[in-house]
C-alpha positions, 0 to 999 in steps of 0.5 A: 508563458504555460498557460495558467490552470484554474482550479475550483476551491474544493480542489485547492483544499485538496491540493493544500492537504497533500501539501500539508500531508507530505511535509514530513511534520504531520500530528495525529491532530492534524491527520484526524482533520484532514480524515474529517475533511475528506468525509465532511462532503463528498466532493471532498473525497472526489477531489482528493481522488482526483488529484492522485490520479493525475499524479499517479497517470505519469508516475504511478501503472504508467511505469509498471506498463499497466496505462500508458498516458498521451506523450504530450500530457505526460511530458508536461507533468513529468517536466513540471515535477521534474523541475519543482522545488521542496518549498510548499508555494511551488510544489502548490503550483505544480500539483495544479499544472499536473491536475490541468494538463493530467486530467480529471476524468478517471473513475473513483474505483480505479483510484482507490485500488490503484493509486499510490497516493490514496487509502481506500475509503470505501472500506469499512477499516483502513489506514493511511499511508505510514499508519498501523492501526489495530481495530477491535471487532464486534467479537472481541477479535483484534485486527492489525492493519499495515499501512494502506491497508483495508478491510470489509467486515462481514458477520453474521449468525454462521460466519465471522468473514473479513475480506482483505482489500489490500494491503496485510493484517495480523489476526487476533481471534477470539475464540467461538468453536461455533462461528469459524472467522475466515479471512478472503482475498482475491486468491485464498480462503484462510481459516482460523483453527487457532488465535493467530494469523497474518495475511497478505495480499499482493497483485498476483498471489497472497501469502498467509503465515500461522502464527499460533495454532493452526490455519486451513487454507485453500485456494479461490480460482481453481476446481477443485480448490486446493486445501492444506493446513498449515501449522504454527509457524508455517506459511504459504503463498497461494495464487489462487490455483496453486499453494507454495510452502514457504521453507523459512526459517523464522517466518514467523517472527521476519512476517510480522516485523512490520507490526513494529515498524520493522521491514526483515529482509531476507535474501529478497529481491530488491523490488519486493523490499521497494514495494514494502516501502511504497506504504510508507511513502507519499509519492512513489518509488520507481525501479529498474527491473535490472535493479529489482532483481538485486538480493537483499537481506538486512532489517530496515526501518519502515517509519523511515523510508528514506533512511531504509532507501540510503541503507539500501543505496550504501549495501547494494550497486544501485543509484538512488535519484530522489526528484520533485523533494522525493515524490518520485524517488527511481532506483537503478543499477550503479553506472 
């Protein structure tokens, strides 16, 4: 008989919030008590951190080579999800057997930029997973967060700085021709020289797309920087020492479908439409680097991943395997 794991009450709660949170039936009424919740103490937050990272120590950098768990301990949560069912009461019992046998030792910085599970808390705005939020700044401009999204916001007398942690906005800029409004990622500087703009960041480069007027852009790692302006409707990929012009057509408007809920494929690799996904899903989404490779173009829905991963699995030769009631969802080539 498996060994029974005991849990502390704070991390039970945890447990039953993800339940809850995963149950495909969650109101605004009970998200905002669960973000009460999580900032009511900061064992909460802790908790909650704690419980993704066991999760995300078998399913999430360990598929994409980043951490490589002991192979006792990721068997044991691999078998234990692997064998849950859809109902509550067990998938309670499997989130404790992956927290007892996964471990509670990681750092609360490497969940919040790693995790799957997780929106990053420790920024001054953000959205949840399946959440687009438009905030308002202190200047009137207006930022549309993706989901799992997050931003820092720096002003101050010379400069309107917002850094992009993760994830991708949509720019609204007030207008102020004394204090410029920039938005940082790891890899670019994007000025405002116009009203509107959006902005990705991914792993290894950022894109950024004009939308109205004009942007100047530059580049953070190399020297000296490389600087381009682009104009209304153009866009750029920027990886920190270099930038690509982006030659599509209606960029633009394919951009920005996300705003709407709307995921605008065009002759993209599979695994950048997966990654849209990954925002939008509780759980995680694991592909086959054959797979990933396949071309898709199409318009999907994002508040729907699940109906967005059958489209995908009718239209391409890929097999789709849904385990543990869909949090770990792996896609490979047809056999």
């Amino acid at each position: 008989m498996a060994r029974r794991t005991s849990l502390d009450a704070v991390t039970e709660q945890a447990i039953d919030w993800m339940v809850e949170l995963r149950s495909g039936a969650v109101g605004e009424a009970q998200r905002a008590a669960f973000r009460a919740w999580l900032s009511a103490d900061t064992r909460h937050l802790h908790a909650w951190q704690s419980l993704g990272v066991a999760l995300d120590a078998t399913f999430g950098l360990a598929s994409a080579g980043k951490v490589k768990p002991s192979g006792a301990r990721a068997d044991a949560v691999a078998s234990a999800i692997e064998q849950a069912a859809v109902l509550s009461a067990r998938r309670r019992r499997v989130l404790r057997a992956a927290l007892g046998v996964a471990g509670l030792g990681l750092g609360s910085s490497w969940v919040a930029r790693s995790s799957g599970l997780l929106a990053d808390w420790r920024a001054d705005l953000h959205t949840a997973t399946g959440e687009r939020r438009t905030f308002t700044l202190a200047d009137g401009s207006r930022l549309q967060l993706d989901a799992r999204s997050s931003v820092d916001v720096r002003f101050s007398d010379g400069l309107r700085l917002v850094q992009l942690r993760q994830g991708q906005l949509r720019a609204e800029v007030a207008a102020n021709a004394h204090v410029p409004f920039v938005v940082r990622t790891e890899h670019a500087s994007i000025r405002a020289l116009g009203s509107q703009f959006m902005v990705r960041q991914e792993e290894a480069r950022t894109q950024a797309v004009a939308l109205r007027d004009a942007l100047e852009i530059s580049t953070l790692l190399a020297e000296p920087a490389q600087r381009e302006t682009l104009m209304q409707g153009q866009g750029a990929w920027i990886d920190g020492a270099q930038i690509a012009r982006l030659a599509q057509a209606g960029l633009a408007a394919s951009a920005t479908a996300w705003t709407h809920g709307v995921l605008h494929a065009e002759d993209q690799r599979l695994g950048e439409v997966l990654a849209a996904l990954k925002p939008y899903r509780l759980g995680y989404i694991r592909v086959s680097l054959a797979a990933a490779r396949l071309r898709v173009t199409g318009i999907f829905g994002l508040d729907d991943s699940d109906a967005a991963l059958q489209a995908l699995a009718e239209t391409l030769p890929i097999d789709v395997h849904r385990h543990s009631g869909g949090w770990l969802v792996r896609v490979e080539l047809a056999a």
